[in-house]
C-alpha positions as CSV (number, residue, x, y, z in Angstrom):
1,X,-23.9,-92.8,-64.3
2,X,-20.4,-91.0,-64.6
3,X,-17.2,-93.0,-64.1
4,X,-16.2,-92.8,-60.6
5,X,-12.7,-95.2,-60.2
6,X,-13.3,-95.2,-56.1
7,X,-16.9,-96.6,-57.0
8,X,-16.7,-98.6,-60.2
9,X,-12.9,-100.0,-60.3
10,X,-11.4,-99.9,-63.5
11,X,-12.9,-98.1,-66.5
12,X,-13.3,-102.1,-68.4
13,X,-15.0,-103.1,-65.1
14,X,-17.5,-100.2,-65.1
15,X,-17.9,-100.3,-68.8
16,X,-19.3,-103.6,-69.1
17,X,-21.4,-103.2,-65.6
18,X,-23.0,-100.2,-67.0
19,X,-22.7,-100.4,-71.1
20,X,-25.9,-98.6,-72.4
21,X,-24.5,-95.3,-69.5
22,X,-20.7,-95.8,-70.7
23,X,-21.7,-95.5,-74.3
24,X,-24.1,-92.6,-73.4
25,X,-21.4,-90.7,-71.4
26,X,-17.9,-91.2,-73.2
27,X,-17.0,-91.7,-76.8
28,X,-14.9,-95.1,-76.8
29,X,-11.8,-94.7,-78.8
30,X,-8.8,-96.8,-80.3
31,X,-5.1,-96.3,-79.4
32,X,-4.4,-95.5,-83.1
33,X,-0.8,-97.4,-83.1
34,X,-3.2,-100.6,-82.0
35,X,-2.5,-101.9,-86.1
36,X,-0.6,-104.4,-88.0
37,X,1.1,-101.2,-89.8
38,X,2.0,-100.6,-86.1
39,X,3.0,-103.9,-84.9
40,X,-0.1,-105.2,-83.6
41,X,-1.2,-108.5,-84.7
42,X,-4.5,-109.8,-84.0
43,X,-5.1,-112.3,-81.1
44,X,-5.7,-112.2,-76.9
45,X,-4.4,-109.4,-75.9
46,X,-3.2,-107.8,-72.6
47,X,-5.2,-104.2,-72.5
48,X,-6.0,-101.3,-70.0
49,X,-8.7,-98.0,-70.8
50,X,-7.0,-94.9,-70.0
51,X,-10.3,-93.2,-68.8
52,X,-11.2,-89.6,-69.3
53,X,-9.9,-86.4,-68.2
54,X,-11.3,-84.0,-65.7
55,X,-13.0,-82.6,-68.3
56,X,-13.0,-84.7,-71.5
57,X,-15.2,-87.4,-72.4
58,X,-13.2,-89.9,-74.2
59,X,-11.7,-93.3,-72.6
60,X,-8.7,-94.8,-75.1
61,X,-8.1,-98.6,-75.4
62,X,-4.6,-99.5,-75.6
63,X,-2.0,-102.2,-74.9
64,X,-0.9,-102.8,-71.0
65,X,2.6,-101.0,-70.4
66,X,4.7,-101.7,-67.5
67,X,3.1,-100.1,-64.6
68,X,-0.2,-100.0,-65.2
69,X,-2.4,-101.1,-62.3
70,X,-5.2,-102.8,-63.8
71,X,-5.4,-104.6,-67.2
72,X,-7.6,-107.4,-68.8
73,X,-8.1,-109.9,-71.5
74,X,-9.7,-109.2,-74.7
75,X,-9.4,-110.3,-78.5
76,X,-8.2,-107.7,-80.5
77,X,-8.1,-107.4,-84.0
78,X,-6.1,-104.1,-85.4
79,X,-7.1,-103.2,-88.9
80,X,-4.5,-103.5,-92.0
81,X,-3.9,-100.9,-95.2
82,X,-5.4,-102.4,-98.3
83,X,-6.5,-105.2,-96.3
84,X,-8.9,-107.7,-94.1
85,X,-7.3,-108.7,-91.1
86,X,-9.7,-111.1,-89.5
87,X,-10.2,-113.6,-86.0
88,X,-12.4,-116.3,-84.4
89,X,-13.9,-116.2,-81.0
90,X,-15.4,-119.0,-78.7
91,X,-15.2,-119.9,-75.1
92,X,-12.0,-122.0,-75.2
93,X,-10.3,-118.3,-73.3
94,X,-10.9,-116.2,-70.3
95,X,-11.6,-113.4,-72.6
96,X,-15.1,-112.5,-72.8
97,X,-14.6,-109.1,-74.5
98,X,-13.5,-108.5,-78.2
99,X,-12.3,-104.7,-79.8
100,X,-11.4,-103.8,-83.4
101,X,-9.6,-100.8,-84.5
102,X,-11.6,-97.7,-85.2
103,X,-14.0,-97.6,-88.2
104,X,-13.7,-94.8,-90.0
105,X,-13.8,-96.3,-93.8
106,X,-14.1,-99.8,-93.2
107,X,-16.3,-102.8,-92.6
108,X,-16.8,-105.1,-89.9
109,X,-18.1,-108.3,-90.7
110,X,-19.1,-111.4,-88.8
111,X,-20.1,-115.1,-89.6
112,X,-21.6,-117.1,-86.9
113,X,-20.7,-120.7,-86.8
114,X,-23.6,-122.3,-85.7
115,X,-27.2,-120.9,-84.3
116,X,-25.7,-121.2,-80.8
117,X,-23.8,-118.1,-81.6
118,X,-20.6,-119.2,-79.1
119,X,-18.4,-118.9,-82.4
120,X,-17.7,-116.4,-84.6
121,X,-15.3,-115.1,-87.2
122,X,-14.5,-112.0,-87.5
123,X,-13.5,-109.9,-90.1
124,X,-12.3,-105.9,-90.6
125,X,-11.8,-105.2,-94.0
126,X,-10.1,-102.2,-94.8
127,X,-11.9,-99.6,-96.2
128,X,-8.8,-98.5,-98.8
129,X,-9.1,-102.0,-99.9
130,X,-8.2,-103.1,-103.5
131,X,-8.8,-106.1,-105.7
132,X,-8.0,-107.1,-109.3
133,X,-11.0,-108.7,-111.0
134,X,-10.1,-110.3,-114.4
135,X,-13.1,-109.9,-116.4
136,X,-14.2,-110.0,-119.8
137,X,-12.6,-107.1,-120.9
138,X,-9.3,-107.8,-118.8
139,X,-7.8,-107.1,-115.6
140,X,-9.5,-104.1,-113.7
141,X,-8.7,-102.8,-109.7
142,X,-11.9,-102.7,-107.6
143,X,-12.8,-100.6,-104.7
144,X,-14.9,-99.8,-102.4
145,X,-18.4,-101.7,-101.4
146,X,-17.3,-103.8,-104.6
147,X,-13.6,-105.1,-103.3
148,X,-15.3,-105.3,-99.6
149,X,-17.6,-107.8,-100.7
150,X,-14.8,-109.6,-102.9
151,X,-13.3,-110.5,-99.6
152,X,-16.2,-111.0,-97.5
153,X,-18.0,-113.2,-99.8
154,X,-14.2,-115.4,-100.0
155,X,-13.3,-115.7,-96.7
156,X,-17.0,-116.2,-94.7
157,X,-19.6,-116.4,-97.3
158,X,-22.9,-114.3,-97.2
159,X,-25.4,-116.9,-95.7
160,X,-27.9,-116.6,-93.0
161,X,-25.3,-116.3,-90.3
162,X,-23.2,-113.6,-91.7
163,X,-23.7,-109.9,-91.0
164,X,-21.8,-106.4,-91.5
165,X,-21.4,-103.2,-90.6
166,X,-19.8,-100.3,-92.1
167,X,-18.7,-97.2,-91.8
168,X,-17.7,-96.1,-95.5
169,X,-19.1,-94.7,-98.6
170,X,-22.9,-93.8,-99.5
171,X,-23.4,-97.6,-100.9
172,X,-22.9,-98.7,-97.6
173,X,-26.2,-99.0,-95.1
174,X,-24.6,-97.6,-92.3
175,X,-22.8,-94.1,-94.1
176,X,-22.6,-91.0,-92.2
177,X,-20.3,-88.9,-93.1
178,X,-17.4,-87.7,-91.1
179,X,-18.2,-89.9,-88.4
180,X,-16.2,-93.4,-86.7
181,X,-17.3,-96.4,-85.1
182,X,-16.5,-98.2,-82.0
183,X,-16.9,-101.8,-81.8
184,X,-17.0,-103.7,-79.0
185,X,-18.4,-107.5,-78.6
186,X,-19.2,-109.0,-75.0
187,X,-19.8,-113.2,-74.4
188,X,-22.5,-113.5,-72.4
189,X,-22.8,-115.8,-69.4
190,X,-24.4,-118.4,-71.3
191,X,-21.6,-118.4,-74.2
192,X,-23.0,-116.0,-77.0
193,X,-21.2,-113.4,-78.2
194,X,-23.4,-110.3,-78.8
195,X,-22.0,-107.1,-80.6
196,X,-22.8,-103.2,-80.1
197,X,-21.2,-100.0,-81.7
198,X,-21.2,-96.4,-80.5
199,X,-20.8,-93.9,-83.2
200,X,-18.9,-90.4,-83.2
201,X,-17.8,-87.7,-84.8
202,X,-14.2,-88.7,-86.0
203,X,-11.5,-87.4,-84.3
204,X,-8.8,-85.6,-85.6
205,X,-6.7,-84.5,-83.3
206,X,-3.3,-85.6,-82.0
207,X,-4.0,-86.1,-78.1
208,X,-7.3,-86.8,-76.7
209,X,-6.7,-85.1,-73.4
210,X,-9.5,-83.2,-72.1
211,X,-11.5,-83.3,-75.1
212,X,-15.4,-83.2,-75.7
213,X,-16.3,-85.8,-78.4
214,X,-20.1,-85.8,-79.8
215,X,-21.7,-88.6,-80.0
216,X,-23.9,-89.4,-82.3
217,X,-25.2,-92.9,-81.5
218,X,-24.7,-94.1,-78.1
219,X,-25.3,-97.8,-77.9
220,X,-26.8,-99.8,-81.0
221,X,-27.2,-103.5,-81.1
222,X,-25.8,-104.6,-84.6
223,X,-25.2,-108.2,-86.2
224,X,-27.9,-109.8,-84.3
């Protein structure tokens, strides 16, 4: 089912009515500015989609400006060089809907707080990421899967409640080359927050007007 603003509302309002169509139709992108390096700092934010062109198929995320007409509620957390930026969400908010910055060479990684699933942390870890390991042999940088899973295992663990999901190098599960991730999570009705990520070919390209996006996975289910 196409977007149709006279029929659906605003793009957010049609994208959650109709997720497994949206993610089928359009390829869901990331204001790229939407980054600490860019001023963005992870929390509740104020957001809008500008939806597609006439004849594109991609609908950008990106902070309310003065002027726009509709906006909503989300967490956001931006992605950091060298990094892991990371967030918790729960019901204590209005927002039911969390975003991430693009992955394109980084890891998303979530710990559930209890079997309820009501609260999570949240973690993107940089794909550029580095870490010092002193080791028998002395002081040594780490990257890749190794200084992901530095961080991950320090900051949430890697017990029963803890997933991931990457989009990085071949020791990675989820690999493809040449290809970026959307994220988006949604709280259900009864409190559970439930994740799901569209993958495309990665976009490089300075405007997104009117352009036609493959996509390569429409809708998957992931950290379940």
């Amino acid at each position: 089912m196409p977007y149709n603003p006279s029929t659906h509302g605003s793009f957010d309002k049609y994208l959650v009515s109709n997720l497994n169509e949206a993610m089928k139709e359009y390829a869901l992108v990331i204001e790229p500015t939407l980054s600490v390096q860019g001023g963005t700092q992870p929390g509740i934010k104020n957001m809008t989609f500008d939806p597609p062109g006439g004849k594109g198929n991609i609908a950008v995320l990106r902070e309310k400006k003065v002027g726009d007409q509709t906006s909503f509620k989300c967490f956001y957390l931006p992605w950091k060089t060298k990094s892991t930026t990371s967030c918790t969400l729960n019901g204590d908010t209005d927002a039911c809907l969390f975003f991430t910055s693009t992955l394109n060479g980084c890891r998303l990684s979530v710990k559930y707080h209890d079997g309820s699933k009501k609260s999570v942390t949240v973690l993107h870890i940089a794909g550029n990421l580095e870490k010092q390991v002193v080791g028998k042999w002395g002081t040594s940088n780490k990257t890749g899967t190794f200084a992901r899973d530095i961080d991950q295992k320090a900051l949430i663990g890697n017990g029963p409640n803890t997933r991931k999901f990457s989009i990085t190098d071949k020791e990675e599960k989820d690999y493809t080359r040449d290809r970026a991730a959307f994220i988006i999570g949604i709280r259900t009705p009864s409190g559970e927050w439930k994740f799901y990520t569209q993958v495309f070919k990665d976009l490089f390209m300075g405007s997104f007007d009117d352009k036609i996006v493959e996509i390569f996975v429409p809708k998957k289910p992931i950290l379940q």
